[in-house]
C-alpha positions as CSV (number, residue, x, y, z in Angstrom):
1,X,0.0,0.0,0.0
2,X,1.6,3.0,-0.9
3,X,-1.1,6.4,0.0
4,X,1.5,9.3,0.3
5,X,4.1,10.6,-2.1
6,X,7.8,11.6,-1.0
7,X,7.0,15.7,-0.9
8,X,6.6,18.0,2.0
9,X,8.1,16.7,5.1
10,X,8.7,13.0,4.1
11,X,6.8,9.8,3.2
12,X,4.4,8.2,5.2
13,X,2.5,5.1,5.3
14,X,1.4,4.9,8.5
15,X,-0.5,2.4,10.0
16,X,-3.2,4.7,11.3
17,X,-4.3,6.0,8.0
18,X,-4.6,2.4,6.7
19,X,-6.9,1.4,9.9
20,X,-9.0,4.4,9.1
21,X,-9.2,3.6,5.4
22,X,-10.2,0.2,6.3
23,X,-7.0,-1.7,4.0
24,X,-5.3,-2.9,7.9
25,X,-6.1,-4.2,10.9
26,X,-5.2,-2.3,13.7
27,X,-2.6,-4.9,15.4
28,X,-1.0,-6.2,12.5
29,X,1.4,-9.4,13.1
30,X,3.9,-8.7,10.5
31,X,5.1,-5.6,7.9
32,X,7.0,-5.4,5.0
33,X,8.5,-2.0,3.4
34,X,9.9,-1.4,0.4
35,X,10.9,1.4,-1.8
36,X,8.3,1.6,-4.5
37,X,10.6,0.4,-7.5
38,X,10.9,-3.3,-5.4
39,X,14.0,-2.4,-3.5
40,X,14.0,-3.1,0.0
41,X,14.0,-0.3,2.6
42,X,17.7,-1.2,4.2
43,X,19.1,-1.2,1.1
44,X,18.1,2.1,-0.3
45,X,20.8,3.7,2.5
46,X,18.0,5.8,4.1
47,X,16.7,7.1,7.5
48,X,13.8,5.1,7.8
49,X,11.3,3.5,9.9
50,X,9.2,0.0,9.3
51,X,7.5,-1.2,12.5
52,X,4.5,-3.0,12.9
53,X,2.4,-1.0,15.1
54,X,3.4,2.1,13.0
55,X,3.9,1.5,9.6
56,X,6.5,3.3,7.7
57,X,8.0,6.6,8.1
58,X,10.4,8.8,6.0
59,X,11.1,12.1,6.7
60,X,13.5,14.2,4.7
61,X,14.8,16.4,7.8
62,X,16.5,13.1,8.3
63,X,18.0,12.1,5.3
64,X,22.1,13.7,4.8
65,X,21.9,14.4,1.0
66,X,18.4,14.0,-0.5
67,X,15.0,13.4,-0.4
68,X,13.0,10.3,1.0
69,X,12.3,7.9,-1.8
70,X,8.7,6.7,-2.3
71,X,8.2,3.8,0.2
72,X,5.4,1.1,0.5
73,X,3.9,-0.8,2.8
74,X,2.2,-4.6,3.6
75,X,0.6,-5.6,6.6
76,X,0.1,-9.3,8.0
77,X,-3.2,-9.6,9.7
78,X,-4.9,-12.4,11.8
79,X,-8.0,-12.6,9.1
């Protein structure tokens, strides 16, 4: 699921907005991130945050040299 783009503060695919949306459960048992082109997150060399009860969260105050790439999200549910 990717619902935000890398502009303005950073990229985020929080789990919230997914709950609200109705595409995650709220107390998801796994996540997976990746960049959007199929890379995965530790790879791409960025400041960046996958966690379960989160989601994922880029922002580009954090990033040295550039901007935060455009990130995406799955989430493992008990369904």
């Amino acid at each position: 699921m990717n619902r935000d783009t890398p502009g303005g503060s950073g990229d985020f695919e929080t789990l919230r907005h997914f709950v609200e949306a109705g595409g995650a459960c709220a107390a998801p048992l796994r996540i997976e991130c990746r960049v959007r082109n199929g890379r995965g997150w530790r790879e791409a060399g960025q400041s960046y945050s996958c966690e379960s009860d989160r989601g994922g969260v880029c922002r580009n105050a954090d990033q040295p040299s550039q901007r935060c790439l455009d990130y995406e999200v799955r989430f493992l549910c008990d369904r």
